[in-house]
C-alpha positions in Angstrom: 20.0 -10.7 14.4 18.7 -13.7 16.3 15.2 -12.3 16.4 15.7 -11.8 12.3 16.7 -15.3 12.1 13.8 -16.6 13.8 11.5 -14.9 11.9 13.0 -16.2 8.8 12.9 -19.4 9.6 9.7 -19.6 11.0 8.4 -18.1 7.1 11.0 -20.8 5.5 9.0 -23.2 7.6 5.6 -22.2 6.8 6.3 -22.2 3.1 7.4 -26.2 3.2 4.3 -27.0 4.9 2.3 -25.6 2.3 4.4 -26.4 -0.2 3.6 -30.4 1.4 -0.1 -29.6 2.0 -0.5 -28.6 -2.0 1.4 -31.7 -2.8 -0.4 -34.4 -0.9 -3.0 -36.4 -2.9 -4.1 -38.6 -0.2 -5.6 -35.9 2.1 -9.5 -37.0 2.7 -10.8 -33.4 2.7 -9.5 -30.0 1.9 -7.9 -28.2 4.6 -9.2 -25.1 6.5 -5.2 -23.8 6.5 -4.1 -21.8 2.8 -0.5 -20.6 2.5 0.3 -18.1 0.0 4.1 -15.7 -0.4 6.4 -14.1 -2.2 10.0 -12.5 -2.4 10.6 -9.3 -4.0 14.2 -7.2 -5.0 15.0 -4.5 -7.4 17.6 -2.6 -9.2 17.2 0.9 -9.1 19.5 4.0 -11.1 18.7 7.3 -10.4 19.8 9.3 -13.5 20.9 12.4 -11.2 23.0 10.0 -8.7 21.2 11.5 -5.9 19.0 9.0 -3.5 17.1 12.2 -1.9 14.8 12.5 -5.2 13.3 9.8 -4.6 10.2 10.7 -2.2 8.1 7.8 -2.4 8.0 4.0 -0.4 9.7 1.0 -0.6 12.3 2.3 -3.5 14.9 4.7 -1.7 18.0 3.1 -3.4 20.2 3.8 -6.4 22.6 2.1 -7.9 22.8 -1.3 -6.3 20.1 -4.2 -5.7 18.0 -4.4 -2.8 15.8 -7.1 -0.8 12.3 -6.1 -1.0 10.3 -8.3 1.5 9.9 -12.1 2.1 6.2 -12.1 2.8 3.9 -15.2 3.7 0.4 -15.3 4.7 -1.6 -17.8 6.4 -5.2 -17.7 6.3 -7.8 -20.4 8.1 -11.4 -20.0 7.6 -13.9 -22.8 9.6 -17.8 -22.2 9.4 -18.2 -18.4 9.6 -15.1 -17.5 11.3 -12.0 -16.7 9.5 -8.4 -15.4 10.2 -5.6 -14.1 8.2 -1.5 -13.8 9.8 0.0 -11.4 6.8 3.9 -11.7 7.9 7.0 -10.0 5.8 10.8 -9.1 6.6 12.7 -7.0 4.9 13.0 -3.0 4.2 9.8 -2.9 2.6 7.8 -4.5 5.6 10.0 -2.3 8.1 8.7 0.8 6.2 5.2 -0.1 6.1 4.8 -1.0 9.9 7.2 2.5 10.7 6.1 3.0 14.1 6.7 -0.4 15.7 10.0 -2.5 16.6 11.0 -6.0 16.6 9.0 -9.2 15.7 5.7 -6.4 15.2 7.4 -4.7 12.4 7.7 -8.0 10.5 3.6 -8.2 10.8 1.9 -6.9 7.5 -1.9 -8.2 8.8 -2.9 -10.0 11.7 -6.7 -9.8 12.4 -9.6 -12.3 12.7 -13.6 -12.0 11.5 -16.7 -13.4 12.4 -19.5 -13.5 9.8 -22.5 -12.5 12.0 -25.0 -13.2 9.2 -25.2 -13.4 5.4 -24.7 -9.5 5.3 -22.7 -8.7 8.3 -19.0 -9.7 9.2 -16.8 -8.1 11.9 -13.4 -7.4 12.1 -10.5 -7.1 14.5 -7.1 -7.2 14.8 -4.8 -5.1 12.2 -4.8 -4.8 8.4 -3.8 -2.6 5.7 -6.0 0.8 4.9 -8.9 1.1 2.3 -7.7 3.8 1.5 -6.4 4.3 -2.2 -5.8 2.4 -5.1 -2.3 0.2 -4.7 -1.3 -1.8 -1.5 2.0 -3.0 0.1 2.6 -6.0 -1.8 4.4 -5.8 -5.1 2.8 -8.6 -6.9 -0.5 -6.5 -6.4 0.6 -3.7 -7.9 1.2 -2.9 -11.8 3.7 -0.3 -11.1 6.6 -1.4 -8.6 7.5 1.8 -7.6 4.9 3.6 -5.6 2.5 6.8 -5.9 2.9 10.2 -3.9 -0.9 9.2 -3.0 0.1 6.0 -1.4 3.3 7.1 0.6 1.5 9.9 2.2 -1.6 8.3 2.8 -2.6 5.8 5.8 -0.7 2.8 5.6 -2.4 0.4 8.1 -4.9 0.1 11.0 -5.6 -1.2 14.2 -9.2 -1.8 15.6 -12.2 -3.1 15.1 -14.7 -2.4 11.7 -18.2 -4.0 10.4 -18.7 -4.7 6.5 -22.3 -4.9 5.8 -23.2 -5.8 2.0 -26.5 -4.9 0.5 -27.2 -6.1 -3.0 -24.7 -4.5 -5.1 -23.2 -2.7 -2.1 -21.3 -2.3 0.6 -20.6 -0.5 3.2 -17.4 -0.8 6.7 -17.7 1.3 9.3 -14.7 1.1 12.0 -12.9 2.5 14.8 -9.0 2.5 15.2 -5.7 3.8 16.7 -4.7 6.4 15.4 -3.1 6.1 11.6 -0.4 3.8 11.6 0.1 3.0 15.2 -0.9 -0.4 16.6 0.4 0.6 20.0 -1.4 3.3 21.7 0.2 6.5 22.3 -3.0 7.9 23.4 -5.7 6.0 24.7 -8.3 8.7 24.3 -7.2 9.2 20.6 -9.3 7.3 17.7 -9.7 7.3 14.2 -13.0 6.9 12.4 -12.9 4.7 9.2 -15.9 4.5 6.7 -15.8 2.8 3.1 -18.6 2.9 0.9 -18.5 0.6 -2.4 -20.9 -0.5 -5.3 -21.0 -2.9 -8.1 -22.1 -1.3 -11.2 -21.7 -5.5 -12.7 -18.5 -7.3 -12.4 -16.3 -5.1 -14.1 -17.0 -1.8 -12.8 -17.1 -0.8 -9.3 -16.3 2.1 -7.0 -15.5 3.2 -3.7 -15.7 6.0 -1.2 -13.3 6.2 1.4 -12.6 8.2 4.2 -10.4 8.3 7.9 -10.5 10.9 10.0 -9.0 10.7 13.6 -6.1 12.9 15.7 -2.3 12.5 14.9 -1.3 11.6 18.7 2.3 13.7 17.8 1.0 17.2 18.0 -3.0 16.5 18.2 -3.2 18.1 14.8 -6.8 17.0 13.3 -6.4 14.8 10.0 -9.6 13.7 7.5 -8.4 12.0 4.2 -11.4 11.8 1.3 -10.9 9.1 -1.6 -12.2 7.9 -4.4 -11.3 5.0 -6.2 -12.8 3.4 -9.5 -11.9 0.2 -11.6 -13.2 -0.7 -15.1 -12.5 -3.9 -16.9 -12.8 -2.7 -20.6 -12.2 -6.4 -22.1 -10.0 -8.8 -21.6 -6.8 -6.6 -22.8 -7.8 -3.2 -21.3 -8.5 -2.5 -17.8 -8.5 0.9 -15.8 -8.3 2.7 -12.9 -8.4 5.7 -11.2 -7.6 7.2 -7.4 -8.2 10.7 -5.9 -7.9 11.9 -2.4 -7.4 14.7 -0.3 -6.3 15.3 2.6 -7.2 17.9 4.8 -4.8 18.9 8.2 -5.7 21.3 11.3 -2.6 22.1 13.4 -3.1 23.0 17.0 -1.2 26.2 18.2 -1.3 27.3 21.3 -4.8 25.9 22.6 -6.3 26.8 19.4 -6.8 24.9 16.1 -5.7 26.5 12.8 -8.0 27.1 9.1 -8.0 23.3 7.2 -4.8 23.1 4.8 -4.4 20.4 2.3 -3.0 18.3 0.2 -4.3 16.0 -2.6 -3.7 13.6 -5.9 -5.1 11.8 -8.6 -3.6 9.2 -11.0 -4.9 7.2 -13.5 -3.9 3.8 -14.1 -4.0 2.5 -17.9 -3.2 -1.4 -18.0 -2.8 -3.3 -21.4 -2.5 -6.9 -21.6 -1.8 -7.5 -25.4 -0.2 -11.1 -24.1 -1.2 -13.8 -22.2 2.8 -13.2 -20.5 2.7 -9.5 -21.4 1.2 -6.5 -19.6 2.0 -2.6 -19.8 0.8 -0.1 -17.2 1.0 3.2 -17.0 0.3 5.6 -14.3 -0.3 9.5 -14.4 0.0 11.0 -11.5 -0.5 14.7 -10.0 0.4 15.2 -6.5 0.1 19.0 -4.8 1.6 19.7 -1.8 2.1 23.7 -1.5 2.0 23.5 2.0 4.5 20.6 2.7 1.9 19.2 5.0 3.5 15.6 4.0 7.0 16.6 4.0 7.5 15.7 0.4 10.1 18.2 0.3 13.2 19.5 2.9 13.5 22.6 1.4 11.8 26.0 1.7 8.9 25.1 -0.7 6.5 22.5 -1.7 5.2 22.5 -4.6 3.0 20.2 -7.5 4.5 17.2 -8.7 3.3 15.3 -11.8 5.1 12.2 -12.3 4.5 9.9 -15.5 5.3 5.8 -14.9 5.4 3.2 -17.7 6.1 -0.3 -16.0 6.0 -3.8 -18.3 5.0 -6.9 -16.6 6.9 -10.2 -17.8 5.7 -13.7 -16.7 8.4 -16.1 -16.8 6.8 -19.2 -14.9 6.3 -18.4 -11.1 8.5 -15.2 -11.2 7.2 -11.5 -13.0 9.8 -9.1 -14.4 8.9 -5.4 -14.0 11.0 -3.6 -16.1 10.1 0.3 -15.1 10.8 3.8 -16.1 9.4 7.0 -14.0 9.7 10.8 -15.0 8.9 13.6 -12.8 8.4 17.0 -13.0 7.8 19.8 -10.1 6.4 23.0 -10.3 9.2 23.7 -7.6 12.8 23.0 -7.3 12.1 19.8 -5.2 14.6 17.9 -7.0 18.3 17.6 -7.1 20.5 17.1 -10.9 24.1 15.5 -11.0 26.0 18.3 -9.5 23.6 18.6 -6.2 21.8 22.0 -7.9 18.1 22.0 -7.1 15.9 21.1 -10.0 12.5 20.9 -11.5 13.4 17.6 -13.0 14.0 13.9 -11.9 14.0 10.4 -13.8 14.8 7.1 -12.8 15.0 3.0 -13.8 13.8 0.0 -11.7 14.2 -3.3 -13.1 12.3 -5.3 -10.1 11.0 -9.2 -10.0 9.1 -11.1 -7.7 8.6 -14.6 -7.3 5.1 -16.0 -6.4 4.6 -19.4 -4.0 
């Protein structure tokens, strides 16, 4: 609780300074300190009454509101070094740093860069994966709730990369704990990160992404392959689209097993018809046969396709997300009011988050 506390206030703290920084108008030159947060709840109903179907991050409650995260980030940047503190507390924050306790599970980023020359910079500390198309933070985000693709996926990693850019592209190259741990389990266990991206202009780009590394629980040999692609249409239209794949060898007995996998794609429409107005909506089909992300506790896996429509409501600082999410399985993943397993599953959010 104390610890909790501290944390909080040290956040409450940072945000008055940079609340007092942004409001100063005799400061001579512009400081090398920016301060940026937010604070994020929902309201989620389950139509079936039954927590259990929901199976993705950040959004496993029904019926009553719930504290998302109080984030704040700190960045400094001074000649050609940089560094970013990305802090959050909350459920949502606890979840996303999973394997570590006390004051490091309230850490969201913590790393620091050095830009070598125009078209080198490198990296190290922590920060948040590459991999696929949404991130942690809500305000990010179109959709509040989040995809199978994301909750199964990396969520963060700790190590040391290289971004090198070359005309229109670019390319990181790193070396890491393995997925989600910042402490070591295993010292002789690493993960291999590579991103490749290009620039078609400014409103089309693309990116190849890919980890590979041990899981330092049973040694089981993981590669994820991703794809992501944005395209600004105009001003009202923009769109996007992630796939990945992820591909698991299990170690029995000495021996490693044949590659099984699992894998998703979604497609994300957003529609701005108003300047305070957006719409998104996300199609998603998620495959997991072999319950290699234990998407299900029951005898079978199966392939889920899961529709999202979310609005996006600008009232000043703050953004409404009214949201409605069906799903469908090609397996009885799912559980309906009585507790019988089902095929089915839908469910409301009504989330907000307020910017500062």
């Amino acid at each position: 609780m104390i610890r909790n506390l501290s944390v909080t206030v040290f956040l409450c703290a940072i945000t008055l300074i940079s609340y007092s920084q942004d409001n100063t108008a005799t400061s001579k030159k512009p400081s090398n300190f920016s301060f940026t947060g937010y604070v994020d709840g929902y309201f989620r109903y389950d139509f079936s009454k039954d927590i259990t179907n929901n199976k993705t991050s950040f959004t496993n409650n029904t019926g009553g509101l719930a504290l998302g995260m109080l984030s704040e980030k700190i960045d400094y940047a001074k000649n050609k070094f940089s560094f970013t503190a990305d802090l959050g507390i909350g459920k949502r924050a606890k979840e996303f740093a999973y394997n570590d306790k006390g004051l490091l599970s309230s850490v969201k980023q913590l790393f620091a860069s050095y830009q070598l020359t125009d078209w080198m910079k490198l990296t190290a500390g922590t920060w948040a994966t590459h991999v696929g198309y949404e991130v942690v933070d809500p305000y990010v985000n179109r959709n509040y709730s989040m995809s199978y693709m994301f909750s199964y996926g990396p969520f963060l990693h700790t190590g040391l990369k290289s971004d090198f850019t070359f005309g229109k592209s670019g390319l990181m190259l790193g070396i890491s704990n393995p997925t989600d741990y910042r402490k070591v389990p295993s010292a002789n266990k690493k993960s291999l990160l590579l991103q490749y991206s290009y620039a078609f202009n400014d409103n089309t780009k693309l990116y190849l992404n890919y980890v590979g590394g041990q899981r330092p629980t049973d040694e089981a040999k993981i590669r994820q392959f991703d794809v992501v692609f944005t395209d600004k249409l105009n001003d009202e239209i923009n769109i996007g689209f992630n796939g990945t794949i992820n591909s698991t060898r299990l170690k029995k007995n000495g021996n490693y097993s044949d590659a099984s996998a699992w894998s998703g794609a979604a497609l994300y429409l957003n529609i701005d018809p108003w300047e305070k107005v957006g719409f998104t909506q996300r199609f998603e089909a998620f495959s997991d046969k072999n319950q290699l992300s234990g998407l299900s506790t029951s005898a079978y896996g199966g392939t889920i396709f899961a529709n999202t429509i979310s609005a996006n409501i600008k009232i000043g600082p703050m953004v409404v997300v009214p949201e409605y999410r069906i799903e469908n399985c090609s397996n009885k993943v799912f559980h309906d009011r009585i507790g019988a397993e089902s095929n089915f599953e839908s469910s409301f959010i009504l989330a907000a988050y307020l910017k500062f």
